[in-house]
Backbone as CSV, one residue per row, in Angstrom:
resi,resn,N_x,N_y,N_z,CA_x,CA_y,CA_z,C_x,C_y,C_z
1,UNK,180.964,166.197,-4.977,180.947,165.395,-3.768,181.570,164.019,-4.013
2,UNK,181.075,163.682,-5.347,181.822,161.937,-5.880,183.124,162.292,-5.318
3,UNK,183.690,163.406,-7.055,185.335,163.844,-6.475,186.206,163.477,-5.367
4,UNK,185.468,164.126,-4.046,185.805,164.606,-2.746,186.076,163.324,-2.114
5,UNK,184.771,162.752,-2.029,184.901,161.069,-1.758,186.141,160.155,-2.359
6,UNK,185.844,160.176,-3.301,187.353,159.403,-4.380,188.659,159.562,-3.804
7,UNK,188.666,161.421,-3.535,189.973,161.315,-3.543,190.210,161.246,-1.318
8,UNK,189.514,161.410,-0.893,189.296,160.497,0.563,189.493,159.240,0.473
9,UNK,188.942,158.628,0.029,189.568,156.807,-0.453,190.688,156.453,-0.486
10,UNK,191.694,157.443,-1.300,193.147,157.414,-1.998,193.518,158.032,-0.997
11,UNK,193.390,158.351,0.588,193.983,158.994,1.443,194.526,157.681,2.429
12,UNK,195.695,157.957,3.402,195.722,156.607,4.149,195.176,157.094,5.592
13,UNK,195.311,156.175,6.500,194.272,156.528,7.480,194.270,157.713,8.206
14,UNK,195.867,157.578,9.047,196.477,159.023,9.365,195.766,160.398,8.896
15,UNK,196.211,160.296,7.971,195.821,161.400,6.931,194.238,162.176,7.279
16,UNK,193.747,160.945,7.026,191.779,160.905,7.294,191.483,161.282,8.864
17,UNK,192.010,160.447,9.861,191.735,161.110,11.128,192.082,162.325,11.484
18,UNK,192.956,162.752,10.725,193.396,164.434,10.736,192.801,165.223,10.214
19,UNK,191.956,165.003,8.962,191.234,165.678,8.706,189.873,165.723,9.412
20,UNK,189.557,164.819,9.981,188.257,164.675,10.610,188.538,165.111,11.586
21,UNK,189.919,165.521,12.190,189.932,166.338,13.408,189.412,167.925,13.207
22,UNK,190.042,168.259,12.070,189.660,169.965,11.253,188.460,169.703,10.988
23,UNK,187.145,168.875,11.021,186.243,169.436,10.625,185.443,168.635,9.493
24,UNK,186.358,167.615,8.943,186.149,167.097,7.557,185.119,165.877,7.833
25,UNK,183.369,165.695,8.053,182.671,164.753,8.331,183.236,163.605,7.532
26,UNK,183.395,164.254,6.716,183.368,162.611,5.070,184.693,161.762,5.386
27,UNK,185.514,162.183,6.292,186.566,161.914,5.996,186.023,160.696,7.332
28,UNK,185.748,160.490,8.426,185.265,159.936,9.414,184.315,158.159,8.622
29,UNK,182.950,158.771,7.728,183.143,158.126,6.779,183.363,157.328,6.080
30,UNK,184.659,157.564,5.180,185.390,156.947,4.820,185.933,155.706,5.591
31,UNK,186.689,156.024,6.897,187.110,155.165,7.991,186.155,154.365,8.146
32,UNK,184.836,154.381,8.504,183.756,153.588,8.586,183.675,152.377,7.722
33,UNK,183.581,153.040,6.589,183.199,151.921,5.741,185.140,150.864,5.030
34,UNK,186.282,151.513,5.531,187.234,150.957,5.376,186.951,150.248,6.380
35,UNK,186.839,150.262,7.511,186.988,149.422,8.936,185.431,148.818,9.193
36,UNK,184.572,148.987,8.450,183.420,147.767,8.348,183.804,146.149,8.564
37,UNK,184.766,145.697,7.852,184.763,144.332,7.848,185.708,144.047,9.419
38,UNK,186.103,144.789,9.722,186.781,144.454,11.239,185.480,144.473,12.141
39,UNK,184.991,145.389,12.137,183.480,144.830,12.962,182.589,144.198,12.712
40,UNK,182.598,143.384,11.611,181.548,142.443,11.204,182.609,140.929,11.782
41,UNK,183.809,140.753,11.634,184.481,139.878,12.006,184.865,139.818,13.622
42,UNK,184.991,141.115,13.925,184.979,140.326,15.731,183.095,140.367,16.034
43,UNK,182.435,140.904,15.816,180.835,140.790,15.789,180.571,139.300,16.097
44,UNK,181.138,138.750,14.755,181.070,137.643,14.601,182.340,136.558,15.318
45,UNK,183.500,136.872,15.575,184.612,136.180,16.631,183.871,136.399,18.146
46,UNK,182.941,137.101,18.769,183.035,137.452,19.887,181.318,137.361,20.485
47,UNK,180.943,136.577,19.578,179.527,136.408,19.812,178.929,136.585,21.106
48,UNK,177.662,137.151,21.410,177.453,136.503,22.754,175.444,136.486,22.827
49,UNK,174.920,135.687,23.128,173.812,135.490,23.119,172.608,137.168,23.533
50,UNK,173.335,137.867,24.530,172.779,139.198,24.955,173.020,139.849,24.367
51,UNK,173.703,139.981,23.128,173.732,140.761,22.030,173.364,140.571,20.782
52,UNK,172.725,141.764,20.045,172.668,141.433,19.131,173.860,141.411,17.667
53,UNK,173.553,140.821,16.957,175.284,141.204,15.739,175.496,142.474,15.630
54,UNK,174.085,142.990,15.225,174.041,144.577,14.705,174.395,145.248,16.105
55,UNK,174.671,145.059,17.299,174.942,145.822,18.641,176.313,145.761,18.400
56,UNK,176.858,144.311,18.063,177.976,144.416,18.180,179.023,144.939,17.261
57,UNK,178.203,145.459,16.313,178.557,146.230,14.737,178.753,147.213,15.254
58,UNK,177.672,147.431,16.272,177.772,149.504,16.517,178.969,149.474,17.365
59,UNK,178.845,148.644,18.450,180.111,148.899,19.225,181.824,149.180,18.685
60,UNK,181.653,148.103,17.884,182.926,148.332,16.878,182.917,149.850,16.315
61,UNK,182.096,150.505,15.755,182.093,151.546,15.284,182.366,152.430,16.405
62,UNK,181.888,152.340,17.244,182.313,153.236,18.623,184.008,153.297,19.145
63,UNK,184.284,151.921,18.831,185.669,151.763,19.215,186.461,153.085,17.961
64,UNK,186.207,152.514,16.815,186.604,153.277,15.931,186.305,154.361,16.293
65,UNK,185.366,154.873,16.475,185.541,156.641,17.196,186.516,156.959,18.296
66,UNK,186.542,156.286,18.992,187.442,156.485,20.080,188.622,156.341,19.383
67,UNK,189.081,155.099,18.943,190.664,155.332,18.307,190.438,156.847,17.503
68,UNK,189.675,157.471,16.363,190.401,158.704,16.201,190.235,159.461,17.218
69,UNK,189.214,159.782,17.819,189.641,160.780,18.703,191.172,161.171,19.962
70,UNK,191.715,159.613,19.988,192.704,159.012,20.868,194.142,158.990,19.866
71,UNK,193.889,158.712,18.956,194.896,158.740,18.198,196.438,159.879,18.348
72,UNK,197.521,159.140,18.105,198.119,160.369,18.232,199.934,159.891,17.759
73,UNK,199.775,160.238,16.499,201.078,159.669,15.406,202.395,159.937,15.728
74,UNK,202.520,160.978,16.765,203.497,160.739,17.545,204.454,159.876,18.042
75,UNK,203.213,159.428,18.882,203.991,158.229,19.301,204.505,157.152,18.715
76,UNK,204.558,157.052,17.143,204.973,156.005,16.153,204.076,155.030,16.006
77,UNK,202.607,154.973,16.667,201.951,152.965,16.291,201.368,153.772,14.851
78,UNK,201.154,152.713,14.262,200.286,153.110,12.568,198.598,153.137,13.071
79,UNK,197.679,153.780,12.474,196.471,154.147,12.865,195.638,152.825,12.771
80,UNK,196.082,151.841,11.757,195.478,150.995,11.684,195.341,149.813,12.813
81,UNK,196.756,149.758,13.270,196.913,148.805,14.675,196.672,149.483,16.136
82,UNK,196.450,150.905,15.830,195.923,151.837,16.817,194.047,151.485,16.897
83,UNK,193.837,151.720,15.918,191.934,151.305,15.730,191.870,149.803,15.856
84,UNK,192.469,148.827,15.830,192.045,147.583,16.060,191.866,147.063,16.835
85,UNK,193.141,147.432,18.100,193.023,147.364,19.423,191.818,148.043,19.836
86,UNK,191.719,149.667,19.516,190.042,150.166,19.889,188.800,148.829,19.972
87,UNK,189.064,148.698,18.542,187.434,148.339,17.877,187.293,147.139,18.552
88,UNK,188.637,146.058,19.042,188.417,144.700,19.462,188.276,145.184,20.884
89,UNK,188.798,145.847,21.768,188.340,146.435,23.053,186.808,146.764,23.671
90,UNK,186.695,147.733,22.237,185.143,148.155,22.828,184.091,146.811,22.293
91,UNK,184.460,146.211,21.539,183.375,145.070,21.500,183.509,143.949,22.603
92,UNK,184.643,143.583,22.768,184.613,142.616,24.306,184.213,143.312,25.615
93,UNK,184.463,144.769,25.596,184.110,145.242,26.813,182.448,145.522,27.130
94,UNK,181.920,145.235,25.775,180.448,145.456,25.191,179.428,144.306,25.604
95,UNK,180.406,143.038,25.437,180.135,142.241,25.596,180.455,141.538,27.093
96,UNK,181.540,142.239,27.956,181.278,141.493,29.580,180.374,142.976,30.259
97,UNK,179.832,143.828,29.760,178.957,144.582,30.459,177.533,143.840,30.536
98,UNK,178.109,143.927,28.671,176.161,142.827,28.680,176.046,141.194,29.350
99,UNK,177.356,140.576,29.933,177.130,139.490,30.480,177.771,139.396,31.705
100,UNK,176.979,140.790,32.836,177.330,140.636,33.649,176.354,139.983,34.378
101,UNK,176.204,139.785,35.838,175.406,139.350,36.300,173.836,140.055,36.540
102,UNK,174.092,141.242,36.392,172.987,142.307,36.955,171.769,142.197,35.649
103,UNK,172.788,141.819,34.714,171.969,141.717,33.267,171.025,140.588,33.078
104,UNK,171.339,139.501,33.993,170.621,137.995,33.284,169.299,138.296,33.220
105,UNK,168.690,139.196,33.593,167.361,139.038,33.447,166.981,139.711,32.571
106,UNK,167.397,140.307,32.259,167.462,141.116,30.351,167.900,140.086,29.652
107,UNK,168.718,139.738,30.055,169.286,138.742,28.481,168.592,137.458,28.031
108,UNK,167.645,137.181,29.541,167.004,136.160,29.126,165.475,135.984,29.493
109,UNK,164.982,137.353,29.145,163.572,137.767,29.305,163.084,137.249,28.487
110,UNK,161.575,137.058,28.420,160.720,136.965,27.440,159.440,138.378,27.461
111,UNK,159.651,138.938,26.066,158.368,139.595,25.796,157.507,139.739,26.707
112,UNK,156.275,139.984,27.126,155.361,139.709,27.509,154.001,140.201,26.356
113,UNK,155.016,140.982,25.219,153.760,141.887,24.691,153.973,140.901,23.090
114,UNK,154.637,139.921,22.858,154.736,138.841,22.015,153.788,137.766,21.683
115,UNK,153.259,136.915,20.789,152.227,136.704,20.371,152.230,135.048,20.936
116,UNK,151.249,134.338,21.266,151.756,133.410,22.374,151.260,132.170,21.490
117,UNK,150.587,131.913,20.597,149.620,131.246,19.706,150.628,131.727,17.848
118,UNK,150.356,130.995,17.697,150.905,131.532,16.079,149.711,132.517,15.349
119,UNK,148.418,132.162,15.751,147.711,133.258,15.140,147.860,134.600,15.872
120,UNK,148.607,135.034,16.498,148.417,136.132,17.157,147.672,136.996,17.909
121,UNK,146.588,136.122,18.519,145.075,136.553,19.084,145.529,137.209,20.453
122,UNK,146.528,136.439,21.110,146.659,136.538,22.670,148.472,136.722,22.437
123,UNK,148.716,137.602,23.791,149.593,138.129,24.291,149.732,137.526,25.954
124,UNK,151.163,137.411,26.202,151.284,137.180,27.831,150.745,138.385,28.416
125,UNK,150.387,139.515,28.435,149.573,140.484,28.626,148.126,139.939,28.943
126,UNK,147.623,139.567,28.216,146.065,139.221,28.565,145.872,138.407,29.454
127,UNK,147.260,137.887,29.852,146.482,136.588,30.930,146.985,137.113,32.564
128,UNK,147.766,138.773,32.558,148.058,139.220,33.867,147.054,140.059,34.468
129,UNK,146.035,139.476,35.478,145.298,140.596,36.134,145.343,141.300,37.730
130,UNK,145.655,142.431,37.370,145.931,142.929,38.467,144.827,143.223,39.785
131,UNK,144.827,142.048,40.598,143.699,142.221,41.515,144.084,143.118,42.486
132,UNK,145.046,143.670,42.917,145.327,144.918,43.886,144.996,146.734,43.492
133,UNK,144.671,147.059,44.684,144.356,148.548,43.667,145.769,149.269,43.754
134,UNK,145.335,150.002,42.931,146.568,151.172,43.108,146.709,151.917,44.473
135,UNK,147.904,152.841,44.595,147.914,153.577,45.571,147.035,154.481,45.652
136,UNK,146.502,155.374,44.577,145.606,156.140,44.401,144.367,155.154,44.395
137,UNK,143.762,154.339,44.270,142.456,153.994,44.433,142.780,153.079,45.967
138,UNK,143.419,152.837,46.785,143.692,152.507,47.977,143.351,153.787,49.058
139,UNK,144.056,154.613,48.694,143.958,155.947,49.449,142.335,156.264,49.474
140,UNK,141.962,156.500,48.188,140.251,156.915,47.850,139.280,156.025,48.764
141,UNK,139.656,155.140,48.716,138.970,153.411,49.306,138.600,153.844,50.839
142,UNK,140.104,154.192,51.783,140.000,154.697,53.042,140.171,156.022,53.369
143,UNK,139.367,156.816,52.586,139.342,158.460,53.315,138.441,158.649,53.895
144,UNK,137.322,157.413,54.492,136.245,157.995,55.330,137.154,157.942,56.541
145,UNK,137.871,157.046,56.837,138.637,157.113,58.019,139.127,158.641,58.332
146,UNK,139.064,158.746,59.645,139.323,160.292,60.038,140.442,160.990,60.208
147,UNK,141.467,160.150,60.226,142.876,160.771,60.622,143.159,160.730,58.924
148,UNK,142.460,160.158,58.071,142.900,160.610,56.550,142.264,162.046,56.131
149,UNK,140.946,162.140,56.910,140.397,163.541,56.348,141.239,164.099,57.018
150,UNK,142.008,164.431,57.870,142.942,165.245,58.553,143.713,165.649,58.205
151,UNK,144.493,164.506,57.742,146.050,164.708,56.711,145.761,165.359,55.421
152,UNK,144.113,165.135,54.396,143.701,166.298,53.997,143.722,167.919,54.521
153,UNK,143.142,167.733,55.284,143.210,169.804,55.428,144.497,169.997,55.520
154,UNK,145.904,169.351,55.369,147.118,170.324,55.397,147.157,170.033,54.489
155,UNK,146.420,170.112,53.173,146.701,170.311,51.440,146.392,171.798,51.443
156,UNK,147.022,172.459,50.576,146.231,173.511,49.703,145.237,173.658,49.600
157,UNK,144.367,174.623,49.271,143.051,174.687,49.152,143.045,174.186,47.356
158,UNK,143.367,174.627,46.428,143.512,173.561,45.063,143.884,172.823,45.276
159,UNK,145.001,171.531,45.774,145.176,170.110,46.195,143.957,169.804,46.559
160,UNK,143.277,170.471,47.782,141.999,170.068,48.221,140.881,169.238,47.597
161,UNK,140.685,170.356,46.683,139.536,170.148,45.528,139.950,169.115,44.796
162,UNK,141.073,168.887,44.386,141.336,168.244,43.294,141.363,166.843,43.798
163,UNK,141.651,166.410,44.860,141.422,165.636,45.951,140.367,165.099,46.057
164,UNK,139.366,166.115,46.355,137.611,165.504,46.512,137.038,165.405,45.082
165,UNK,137.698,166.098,43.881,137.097,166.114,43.422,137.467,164.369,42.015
166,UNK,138.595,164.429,42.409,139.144,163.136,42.146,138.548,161.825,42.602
167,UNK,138.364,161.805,44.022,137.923,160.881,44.731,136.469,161.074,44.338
168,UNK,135.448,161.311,43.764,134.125,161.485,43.351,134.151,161.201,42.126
169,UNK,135.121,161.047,41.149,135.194,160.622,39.747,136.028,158.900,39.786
170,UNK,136.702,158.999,41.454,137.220,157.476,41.371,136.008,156.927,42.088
171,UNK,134.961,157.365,42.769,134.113,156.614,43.471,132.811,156.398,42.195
172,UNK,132.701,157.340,41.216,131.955,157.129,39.892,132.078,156.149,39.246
173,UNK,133.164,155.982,38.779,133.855,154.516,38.293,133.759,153.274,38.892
174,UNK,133.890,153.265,40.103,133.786,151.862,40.702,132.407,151.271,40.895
175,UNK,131.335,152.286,40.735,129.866,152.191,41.051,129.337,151.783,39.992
176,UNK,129.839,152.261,38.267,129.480,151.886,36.955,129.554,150.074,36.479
């Protein structure tokens, strides 16, 4: 497997995306870790606060997939200025998705399940209480009303039960 690797190394790129077209995983790989420092450098040229580095690592790597799969030596560009354009594409395009407008509230959320104190006792969680009931304990609340027992009998006869028998385990609870 060393071998195999080695002599993938000593291959030029061309070469490697062709084989990774037949089948050859390692050869894919290889490309990866040759074209690592191009995505750590626009990662880092193309910063953007809604991303993270390591997002923008993967994206690069994505670009690089797309250039081989797109690739095509034909047309005369060299593979290397073929994948660069990819890899710098899909990271800027990575980056005005994540800073579009629809996003700001992702990009500039806070936790809620994050520790709010340095000792970690309390969470923005503990201080949200939900004084409304649910739809299901709303419904339970007003089924003495009569046009609700009504809209009951066009259940199933199992909906039925499960119904009353629900509403007697939500009326248990609220009494405890």
């Amino acid at each position: 497997m060393k071998n195999e690797s080695k002599m993938l190394q000593s291959l030029d790129d061309a070469t490697l995306v062709e084989m990774y077209r037949k089948g050859e995983p390692e050869a894919f790989n290889v490309l990866l870790r040759r074209y690592s420092n191009k995505f750590s450098f626009y990662a880092h040229r193309f910063y953007y606060k809604g991303m993270t580095y390591q997002d923008s690592v993967q994206e690069g790597a994505v670009g690089l997939f797309k250039a081989v799969l797109r690739y095509q030596p034909e047309r005369g560009a060299s593979f290397h200025s073929f994948a660069e354009v990819h890899i710098r594409g899909q990271v800027i395009n990575a980056i005005k998705g994540a800073s579009r407008n629809k996003h700001r509230f992702l990009n500039n959320s806070v936790s809620l399940h994050n520790a709010i104190f340095d000792d970690g006792d309390f969470n923005r969680m503990d201080f949200i209480k939900n004084t409304e009931p649910s739809p299901e304990e709303f419904f339970f609340r007003n089924i003495d009303d009569y046009e609700e027992k009504q809209k009951i009998n066009f259940v199933s006869g199992s909906e039925r039960n499960f119904l009353k028998f629900a509403r007697e385990e939500q009326l248990a609870s609220w009494t405890c």
